[in-house]
C-alpha positions in Angstrom: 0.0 0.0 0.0 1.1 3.3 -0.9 0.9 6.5 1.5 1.2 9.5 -0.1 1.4 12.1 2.4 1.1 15.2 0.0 -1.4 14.3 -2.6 -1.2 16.0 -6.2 -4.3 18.0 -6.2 -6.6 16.2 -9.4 -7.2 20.0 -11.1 -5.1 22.9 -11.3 -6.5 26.0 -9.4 -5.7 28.0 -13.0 -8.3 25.2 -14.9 -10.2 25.1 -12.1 -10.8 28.6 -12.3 -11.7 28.8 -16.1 -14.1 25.5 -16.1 -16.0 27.4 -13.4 -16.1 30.7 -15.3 -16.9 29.1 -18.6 -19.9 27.2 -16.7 -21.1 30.3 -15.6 -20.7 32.2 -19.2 -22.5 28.9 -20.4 -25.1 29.2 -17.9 -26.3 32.6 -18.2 -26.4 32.5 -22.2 -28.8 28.9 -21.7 -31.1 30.8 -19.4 -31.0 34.5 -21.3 -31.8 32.5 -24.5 -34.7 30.5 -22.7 -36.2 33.4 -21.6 -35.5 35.5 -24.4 -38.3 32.9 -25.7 -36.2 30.4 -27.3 -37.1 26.8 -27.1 -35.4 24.7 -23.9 -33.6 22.6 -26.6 -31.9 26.8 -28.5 -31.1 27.2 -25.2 -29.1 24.5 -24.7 -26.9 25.1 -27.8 -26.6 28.5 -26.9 -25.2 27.0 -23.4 -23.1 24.7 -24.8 -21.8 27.5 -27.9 -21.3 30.3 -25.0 -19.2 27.7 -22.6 -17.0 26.2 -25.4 -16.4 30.0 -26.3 -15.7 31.0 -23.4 -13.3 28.6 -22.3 -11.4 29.4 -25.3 -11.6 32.9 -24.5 -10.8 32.6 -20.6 -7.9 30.1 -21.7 -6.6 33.1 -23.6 -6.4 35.8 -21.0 -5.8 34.2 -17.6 -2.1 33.2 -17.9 
């Protein structure tokens, strides 16, 4: 059995970081788009168009 006393943490704070804000880009666009009165299913690509976007994006400018 191995004891490792100082686990590797499984995500970097820096990825962390831009997974959350691309979640929350993706988020807001999915419900803006829903209640812009687009269909549940427009809002769902908008979701998933806004958070691949925004990664890209947030990938970009945090360093």
């Amino acid at each position: 059995m191995v004891n490792n006393l100082n686990p590797q943490p499984l995500l970097s704070l820096r990825t962390a970081i831009i997974l959350l804000l691309g979640v929350l880009t993706g988020l807001g666009a999915g419900i803006l788009t829903v209640l812009a009165g687009g269909a549940v299913a427009s809002g769902g690509l908008a979701c998933g168009a806004a958070f691949a976007a925004a990664l890209l994006f947030f990938h970009t400018i945090i360093a």
